[in-house]
N, CA, C and O atoms as a Tripos MOL2 file, in Angstrom:
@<TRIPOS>MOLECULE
protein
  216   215    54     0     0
PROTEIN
NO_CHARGES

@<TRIPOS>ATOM
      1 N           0.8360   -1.2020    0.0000 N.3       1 UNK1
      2 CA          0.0000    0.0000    0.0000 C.3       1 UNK1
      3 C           0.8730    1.2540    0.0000 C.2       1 UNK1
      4 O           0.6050    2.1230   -0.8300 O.2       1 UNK1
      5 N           1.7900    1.4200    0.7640 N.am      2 UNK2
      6 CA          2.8620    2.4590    0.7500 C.3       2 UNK2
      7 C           3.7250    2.7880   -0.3510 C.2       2 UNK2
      8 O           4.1110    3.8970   -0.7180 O.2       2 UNK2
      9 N           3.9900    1.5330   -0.8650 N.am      3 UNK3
     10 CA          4.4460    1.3170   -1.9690 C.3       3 UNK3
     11 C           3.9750    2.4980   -3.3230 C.2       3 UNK3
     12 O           4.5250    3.3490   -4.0220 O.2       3 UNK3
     13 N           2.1990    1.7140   -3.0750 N.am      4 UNK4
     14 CA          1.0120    2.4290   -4.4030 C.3       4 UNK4
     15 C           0.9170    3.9570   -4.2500 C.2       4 UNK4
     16 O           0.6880    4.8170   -5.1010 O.2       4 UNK4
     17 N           1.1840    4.0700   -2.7770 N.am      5 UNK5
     18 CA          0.6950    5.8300   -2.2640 C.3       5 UNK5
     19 C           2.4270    6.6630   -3.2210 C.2       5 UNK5
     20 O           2.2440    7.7170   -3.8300 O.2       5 UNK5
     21 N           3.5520    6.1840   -3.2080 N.am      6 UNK6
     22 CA          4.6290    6.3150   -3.4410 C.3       6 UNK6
     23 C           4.7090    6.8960   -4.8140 C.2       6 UNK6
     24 O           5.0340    8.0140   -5.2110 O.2       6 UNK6
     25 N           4.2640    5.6620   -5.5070 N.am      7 UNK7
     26 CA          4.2560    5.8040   -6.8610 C.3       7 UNK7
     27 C           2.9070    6.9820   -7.4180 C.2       7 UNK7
     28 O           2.8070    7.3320   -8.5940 O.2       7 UNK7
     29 N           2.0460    7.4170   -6.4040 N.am      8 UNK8
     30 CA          0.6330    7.7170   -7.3280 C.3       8 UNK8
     31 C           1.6130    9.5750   -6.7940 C.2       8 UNK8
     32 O           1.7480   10.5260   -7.5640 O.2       8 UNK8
     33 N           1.9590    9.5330   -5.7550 N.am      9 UNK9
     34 CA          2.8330   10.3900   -5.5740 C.3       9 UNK9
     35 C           4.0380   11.2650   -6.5430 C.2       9 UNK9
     36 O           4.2050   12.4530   -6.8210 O.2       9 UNK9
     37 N           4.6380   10.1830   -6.8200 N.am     10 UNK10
     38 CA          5.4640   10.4860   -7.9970 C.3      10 UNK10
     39 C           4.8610   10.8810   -9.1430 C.2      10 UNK10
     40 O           5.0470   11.9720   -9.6820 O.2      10 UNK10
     41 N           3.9680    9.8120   -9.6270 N.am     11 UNK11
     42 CA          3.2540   10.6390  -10.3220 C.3      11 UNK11
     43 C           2.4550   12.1030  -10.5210 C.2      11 UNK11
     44 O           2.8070   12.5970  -11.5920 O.2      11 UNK11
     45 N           1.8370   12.6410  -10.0670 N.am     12 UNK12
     46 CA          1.3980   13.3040   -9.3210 C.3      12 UNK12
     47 C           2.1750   14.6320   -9.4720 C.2      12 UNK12
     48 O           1.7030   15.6790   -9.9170 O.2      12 UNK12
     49 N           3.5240   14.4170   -9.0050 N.am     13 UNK13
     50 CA          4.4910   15.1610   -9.1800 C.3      13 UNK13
     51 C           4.9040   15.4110  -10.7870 C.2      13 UNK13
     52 O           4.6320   16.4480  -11.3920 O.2      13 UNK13
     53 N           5.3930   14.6200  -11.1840 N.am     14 UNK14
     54 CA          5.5540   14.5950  -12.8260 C.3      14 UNK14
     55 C           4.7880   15.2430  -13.3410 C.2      14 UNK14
     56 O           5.2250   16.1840  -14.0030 O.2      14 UNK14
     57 N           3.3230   15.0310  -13.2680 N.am     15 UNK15
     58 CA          1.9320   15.9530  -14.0960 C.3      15 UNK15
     59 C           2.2870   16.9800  -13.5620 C.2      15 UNK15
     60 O           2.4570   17.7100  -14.5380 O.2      15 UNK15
     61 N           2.6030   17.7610  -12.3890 N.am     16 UNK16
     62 CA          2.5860   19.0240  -11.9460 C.3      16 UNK16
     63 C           3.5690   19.6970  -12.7270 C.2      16 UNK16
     64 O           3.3280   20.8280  -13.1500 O.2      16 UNK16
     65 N           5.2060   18.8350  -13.0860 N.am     17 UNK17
     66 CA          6.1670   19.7770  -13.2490 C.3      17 UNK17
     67 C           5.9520   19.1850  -15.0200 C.2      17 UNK17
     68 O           6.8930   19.7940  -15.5280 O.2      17 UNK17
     69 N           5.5630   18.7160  -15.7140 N.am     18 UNK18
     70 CA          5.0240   18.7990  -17.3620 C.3      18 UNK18
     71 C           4.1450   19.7880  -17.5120 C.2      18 UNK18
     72 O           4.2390   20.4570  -18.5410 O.2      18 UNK18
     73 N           3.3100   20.0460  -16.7370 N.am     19 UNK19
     74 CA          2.0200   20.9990  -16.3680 C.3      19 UNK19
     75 C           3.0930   22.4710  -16.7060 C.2      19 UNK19
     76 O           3.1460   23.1720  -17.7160 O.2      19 UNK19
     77 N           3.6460   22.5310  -15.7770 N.am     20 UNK20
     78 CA          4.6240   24.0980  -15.6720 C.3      20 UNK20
     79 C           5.4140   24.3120  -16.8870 C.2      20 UNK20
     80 O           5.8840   25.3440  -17.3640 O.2      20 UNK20
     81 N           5.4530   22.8700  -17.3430 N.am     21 UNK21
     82 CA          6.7430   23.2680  -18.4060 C.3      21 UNK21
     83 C           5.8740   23.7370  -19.4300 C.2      21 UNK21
     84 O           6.1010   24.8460  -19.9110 O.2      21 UNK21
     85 N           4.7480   22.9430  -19.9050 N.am     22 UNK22
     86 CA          3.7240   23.0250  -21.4000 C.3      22 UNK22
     87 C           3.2970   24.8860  -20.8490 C.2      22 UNK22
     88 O           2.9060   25.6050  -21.7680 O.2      22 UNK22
     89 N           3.3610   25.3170  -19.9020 N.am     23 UNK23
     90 CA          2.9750   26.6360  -19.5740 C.3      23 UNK23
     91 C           4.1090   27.6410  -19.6980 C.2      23 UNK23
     92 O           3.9260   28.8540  -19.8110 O.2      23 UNK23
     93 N           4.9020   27.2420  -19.6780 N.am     24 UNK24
     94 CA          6.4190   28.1640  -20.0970 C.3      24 UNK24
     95 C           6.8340   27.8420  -21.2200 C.2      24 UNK24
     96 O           7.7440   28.5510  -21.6480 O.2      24 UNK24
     97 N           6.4200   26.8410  -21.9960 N.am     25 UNK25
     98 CA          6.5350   26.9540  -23.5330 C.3      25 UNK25
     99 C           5.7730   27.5260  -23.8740 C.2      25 UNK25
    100 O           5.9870   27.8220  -25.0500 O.2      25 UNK25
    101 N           4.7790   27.9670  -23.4730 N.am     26 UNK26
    102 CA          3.3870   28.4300  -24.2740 C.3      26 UNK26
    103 C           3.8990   29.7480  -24.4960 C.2      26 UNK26
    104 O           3.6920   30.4770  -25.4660 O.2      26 UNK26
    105 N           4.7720   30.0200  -23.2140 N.am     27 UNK27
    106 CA          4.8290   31.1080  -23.1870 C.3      27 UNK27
    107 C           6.0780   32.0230  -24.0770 C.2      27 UNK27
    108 O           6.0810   33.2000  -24.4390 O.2      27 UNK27
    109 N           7.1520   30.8730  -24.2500 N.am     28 UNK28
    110 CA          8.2110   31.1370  -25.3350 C.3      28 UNK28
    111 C           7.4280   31.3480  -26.5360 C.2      28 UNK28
    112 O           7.5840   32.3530  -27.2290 O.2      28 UNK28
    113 N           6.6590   30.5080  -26.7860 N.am     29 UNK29
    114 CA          5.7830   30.1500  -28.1460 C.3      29 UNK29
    115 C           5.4700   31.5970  -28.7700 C.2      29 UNK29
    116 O           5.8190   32.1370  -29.8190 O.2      29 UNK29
    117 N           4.3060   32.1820  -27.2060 N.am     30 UNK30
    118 CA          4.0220   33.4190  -27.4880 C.3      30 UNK30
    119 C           4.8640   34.9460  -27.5940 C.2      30 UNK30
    120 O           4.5710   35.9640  -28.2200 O.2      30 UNK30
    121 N           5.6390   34.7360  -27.0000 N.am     31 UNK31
    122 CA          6.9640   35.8900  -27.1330 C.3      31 UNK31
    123 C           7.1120   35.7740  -28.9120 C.2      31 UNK31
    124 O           6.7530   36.5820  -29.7680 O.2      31 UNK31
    125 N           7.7730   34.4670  -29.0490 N.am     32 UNK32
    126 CA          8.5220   34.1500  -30.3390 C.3      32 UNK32
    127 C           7.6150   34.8980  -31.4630 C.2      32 UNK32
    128 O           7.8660   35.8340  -32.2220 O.2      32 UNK32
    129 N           6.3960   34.0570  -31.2450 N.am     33 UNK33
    130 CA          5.2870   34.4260  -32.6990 C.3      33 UNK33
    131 C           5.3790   36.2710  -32.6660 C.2      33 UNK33
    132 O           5.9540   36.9580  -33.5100 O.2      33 UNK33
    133 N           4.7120   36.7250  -31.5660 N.am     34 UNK34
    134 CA          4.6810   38.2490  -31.3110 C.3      34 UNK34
    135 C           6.0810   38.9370  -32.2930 C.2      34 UNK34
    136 O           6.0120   39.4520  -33.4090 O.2      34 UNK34
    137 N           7.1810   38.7470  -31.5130 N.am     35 UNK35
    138 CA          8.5060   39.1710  -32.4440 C.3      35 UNK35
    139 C           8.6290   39.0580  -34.0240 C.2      35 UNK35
    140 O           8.9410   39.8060  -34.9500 O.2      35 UNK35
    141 N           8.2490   37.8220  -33.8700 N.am     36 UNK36
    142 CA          7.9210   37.0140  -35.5510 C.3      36 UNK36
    143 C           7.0160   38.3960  -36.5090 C.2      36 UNK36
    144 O           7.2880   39.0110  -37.5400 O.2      36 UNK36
    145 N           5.8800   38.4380  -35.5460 N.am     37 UNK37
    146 CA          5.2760   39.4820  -36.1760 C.3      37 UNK37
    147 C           5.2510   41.0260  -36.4800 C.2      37 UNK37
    148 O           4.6750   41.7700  -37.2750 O.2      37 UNK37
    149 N           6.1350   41.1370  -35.4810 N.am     38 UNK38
    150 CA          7.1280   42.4000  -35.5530 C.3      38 UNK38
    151 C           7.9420   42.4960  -36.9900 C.2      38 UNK38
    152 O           7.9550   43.2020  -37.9990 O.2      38 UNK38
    153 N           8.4280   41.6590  -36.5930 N.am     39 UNK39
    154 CA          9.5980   41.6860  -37.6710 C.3      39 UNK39
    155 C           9.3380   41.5680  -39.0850 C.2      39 UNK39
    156 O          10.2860   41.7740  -39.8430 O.2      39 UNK39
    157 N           7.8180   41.1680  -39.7370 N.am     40 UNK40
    158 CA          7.0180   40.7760  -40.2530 C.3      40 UNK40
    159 C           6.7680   41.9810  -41.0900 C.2      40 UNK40
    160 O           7.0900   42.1890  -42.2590 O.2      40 UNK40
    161 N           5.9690   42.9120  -40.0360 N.am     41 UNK41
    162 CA          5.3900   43.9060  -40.2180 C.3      41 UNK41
    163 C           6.5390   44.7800  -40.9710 C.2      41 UNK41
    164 O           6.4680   45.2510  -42.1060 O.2      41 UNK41
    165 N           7.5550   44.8680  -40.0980 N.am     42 UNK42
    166 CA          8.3930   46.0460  -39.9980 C.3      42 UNK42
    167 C           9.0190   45.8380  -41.4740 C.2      42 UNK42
    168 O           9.3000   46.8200  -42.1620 O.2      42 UNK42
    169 N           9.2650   44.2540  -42.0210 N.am     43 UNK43
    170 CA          9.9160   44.5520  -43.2920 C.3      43 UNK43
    171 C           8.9990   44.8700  -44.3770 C.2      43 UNK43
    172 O           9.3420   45.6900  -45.2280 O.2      43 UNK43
    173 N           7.6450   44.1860  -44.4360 N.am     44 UNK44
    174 CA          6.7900   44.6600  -45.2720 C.3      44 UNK44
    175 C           6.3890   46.1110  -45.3220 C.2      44 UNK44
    176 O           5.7400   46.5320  -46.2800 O.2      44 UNK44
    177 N           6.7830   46.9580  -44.2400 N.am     45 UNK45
    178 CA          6.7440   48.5260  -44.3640 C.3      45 UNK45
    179 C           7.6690   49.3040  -45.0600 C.2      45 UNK45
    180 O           7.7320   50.3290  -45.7400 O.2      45 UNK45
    181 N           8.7180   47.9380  -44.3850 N.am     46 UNK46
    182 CA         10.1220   48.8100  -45.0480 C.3      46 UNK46
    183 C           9.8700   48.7360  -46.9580 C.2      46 UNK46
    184 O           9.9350   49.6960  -47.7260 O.2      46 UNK46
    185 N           9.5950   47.3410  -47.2980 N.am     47 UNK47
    186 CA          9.1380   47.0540  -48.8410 C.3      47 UNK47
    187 C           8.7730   48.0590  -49.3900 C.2      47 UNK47
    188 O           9.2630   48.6720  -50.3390 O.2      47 UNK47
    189 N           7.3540   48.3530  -48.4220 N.am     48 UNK48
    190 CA          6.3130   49.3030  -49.1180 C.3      48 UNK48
    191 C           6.7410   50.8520  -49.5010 C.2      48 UNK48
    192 O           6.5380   51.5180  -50.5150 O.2      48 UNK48
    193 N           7.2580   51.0730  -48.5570 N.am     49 UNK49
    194 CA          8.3070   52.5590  -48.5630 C.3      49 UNK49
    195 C           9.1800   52.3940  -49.4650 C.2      49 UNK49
    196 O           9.3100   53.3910  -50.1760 O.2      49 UNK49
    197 N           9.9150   51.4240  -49.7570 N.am     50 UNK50
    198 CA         10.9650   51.0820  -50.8400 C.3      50 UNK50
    199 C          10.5140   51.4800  -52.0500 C.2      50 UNK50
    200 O          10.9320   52.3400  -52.8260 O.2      50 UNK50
    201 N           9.6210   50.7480  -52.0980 N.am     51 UNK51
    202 CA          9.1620   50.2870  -53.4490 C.3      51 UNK51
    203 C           7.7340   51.6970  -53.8290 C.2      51 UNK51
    204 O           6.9590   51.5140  -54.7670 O.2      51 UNK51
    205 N           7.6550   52.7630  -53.0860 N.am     52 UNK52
    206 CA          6.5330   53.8580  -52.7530 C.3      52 UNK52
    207 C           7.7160   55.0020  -53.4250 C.2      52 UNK52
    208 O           7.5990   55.8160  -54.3410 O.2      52 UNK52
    209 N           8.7350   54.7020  -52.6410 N.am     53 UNK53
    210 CA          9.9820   55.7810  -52.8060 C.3      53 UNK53
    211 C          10.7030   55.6910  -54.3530 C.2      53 UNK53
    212 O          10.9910   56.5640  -55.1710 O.2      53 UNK53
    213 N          10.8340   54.3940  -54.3500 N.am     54 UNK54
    214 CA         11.9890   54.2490  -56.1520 C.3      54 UNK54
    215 C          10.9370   54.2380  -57.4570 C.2      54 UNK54
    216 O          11.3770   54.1600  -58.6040 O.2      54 UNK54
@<TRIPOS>BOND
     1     1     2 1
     2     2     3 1
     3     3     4 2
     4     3     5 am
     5     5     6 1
     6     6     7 1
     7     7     8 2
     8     7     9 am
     9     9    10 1
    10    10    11 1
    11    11    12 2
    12    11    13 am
    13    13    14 1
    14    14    15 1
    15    15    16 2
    16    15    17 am
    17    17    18 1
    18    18    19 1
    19    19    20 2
    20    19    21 am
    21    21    22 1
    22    22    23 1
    23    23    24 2
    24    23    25 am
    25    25    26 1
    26    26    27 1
    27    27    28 2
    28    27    29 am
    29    29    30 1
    30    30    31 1
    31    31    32 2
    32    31    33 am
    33    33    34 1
    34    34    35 1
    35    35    36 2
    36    35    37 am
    37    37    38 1
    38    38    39 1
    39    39    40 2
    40    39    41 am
    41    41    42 1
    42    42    43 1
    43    43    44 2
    44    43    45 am
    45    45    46 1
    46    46    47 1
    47    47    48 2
    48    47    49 am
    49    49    50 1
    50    50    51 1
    51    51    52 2
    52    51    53 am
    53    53    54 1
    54    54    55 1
    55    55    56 2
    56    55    57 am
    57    57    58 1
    58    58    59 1
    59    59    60 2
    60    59    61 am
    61    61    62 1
    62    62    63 1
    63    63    64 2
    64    63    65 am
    65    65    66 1
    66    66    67 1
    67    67    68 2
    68    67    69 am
    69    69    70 1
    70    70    71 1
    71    71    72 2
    72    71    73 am
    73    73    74 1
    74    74    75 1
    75    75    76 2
    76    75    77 am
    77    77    78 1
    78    78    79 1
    79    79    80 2
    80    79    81 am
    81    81    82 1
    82    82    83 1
    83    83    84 2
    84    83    85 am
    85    85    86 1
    86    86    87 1
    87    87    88 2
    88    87    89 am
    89    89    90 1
    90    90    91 1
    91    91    92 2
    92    91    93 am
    93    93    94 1
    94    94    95 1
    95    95    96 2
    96    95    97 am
    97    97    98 1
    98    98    99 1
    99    99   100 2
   100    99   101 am
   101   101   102 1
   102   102   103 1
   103   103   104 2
   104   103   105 am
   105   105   106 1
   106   106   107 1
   107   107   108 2
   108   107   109 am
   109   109   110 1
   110   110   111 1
   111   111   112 2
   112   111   113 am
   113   113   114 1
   114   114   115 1
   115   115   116 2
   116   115   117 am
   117   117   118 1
   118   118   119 1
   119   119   120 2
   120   119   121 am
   121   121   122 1
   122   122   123 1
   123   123   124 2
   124   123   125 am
   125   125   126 1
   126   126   127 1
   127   127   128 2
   128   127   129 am
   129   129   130 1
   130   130   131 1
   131   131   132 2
   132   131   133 am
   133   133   134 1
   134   134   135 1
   135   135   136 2
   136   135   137 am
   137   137   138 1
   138   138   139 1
   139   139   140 2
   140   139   141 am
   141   141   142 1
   142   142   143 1
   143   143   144 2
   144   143   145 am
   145   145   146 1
   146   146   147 1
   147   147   148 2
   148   147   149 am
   149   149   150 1
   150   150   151 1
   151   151   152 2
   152   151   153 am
   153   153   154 1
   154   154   155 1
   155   155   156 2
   156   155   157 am
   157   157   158 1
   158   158   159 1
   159   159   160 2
   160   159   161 am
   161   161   162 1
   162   162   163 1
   163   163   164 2
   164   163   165 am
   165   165   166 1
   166   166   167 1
   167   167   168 2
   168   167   169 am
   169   169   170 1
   170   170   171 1
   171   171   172 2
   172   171   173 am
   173   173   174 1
   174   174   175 1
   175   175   176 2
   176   175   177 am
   177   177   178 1
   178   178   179 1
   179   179   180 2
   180   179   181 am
   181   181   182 1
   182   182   183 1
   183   183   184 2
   184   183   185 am
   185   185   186 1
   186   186   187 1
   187   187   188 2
   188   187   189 am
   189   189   190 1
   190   190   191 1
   191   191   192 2
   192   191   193 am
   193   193   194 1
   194   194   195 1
   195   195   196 2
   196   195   197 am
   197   197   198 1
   198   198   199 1
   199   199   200 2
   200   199   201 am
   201   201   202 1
   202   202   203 1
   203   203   204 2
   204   203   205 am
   205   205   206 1
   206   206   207 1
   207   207   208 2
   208   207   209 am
   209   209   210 1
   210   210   211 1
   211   211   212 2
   212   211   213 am
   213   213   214 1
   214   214   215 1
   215   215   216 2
@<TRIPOS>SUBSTRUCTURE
     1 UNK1         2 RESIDUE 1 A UNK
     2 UNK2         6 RESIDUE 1 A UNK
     3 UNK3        10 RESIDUE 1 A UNK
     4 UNK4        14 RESIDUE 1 A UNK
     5 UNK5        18 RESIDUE 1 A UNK
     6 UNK6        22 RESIDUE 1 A UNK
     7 UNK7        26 RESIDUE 1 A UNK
     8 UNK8        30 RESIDUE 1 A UNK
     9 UNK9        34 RESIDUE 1 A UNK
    10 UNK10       38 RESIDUE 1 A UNK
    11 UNK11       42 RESIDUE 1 A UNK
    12 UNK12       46 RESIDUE 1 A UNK
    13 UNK13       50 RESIDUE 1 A UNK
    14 UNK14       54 RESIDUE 1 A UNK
    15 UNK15       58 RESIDUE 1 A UNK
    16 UNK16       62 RESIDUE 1 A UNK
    17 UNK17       66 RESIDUE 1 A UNK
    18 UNK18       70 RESIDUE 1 A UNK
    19 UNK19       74 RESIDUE 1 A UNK
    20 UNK20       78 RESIDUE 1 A UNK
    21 UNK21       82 RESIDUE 1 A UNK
    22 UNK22       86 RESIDUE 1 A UNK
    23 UNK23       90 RESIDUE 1 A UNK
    24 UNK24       94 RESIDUE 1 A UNK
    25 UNK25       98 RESIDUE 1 A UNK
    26 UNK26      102 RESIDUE 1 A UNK
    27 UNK27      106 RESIDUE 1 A UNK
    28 UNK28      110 RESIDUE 1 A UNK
    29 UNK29      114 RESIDUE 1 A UNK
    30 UNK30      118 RESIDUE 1 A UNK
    31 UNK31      122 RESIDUE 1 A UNK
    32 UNK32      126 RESIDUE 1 A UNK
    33 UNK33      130 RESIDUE 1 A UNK
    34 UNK34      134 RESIDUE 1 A UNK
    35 UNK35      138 RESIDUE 1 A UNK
    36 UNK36      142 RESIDUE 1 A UNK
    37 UNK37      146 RESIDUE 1 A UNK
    38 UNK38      150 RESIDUE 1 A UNK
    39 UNK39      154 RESIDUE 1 A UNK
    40 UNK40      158 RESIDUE 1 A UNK
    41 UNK41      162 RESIDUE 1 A UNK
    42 UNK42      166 RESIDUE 1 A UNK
    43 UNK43      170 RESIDUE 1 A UNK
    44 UNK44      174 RESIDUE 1 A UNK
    45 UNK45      178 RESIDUE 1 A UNK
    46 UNK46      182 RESIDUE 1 A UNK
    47 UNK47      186 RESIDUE 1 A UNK
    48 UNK48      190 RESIDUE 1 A UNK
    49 UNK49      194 RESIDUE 1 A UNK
    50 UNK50      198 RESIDUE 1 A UNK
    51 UNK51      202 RESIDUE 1 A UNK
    52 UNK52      206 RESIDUE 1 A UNK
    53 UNK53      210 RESIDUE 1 A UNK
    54 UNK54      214 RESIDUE 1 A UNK
């Protein structure tokens, strides 16, 4: 029985710290894309001005 409490324990634990991690990727995820879209923007402006200007 101590044994089962041990293991449901461990477990338990594992889901908590996969739990934190899938939540701090989410959160790289979301930084990344945001920048992504920055950078996105900013060259298609730069294009447009380029190509507005020559």
């Amino acid at each position: 029985m101590h044994y089962f409490g041990e293991k449901m324990h461990k477990t338990k634990v594992f889901l908590h710290k996969s739990e934190n991690t899938l939540e701090r990727d989410s959160d790289i995820i979301r930084i990344y894309v945001g920048i992504c879209n920055k950078v996105v923007s900013l060259l298609l402006h730069f294009v447009l001005t380029f190509f507005i200007v020559y």
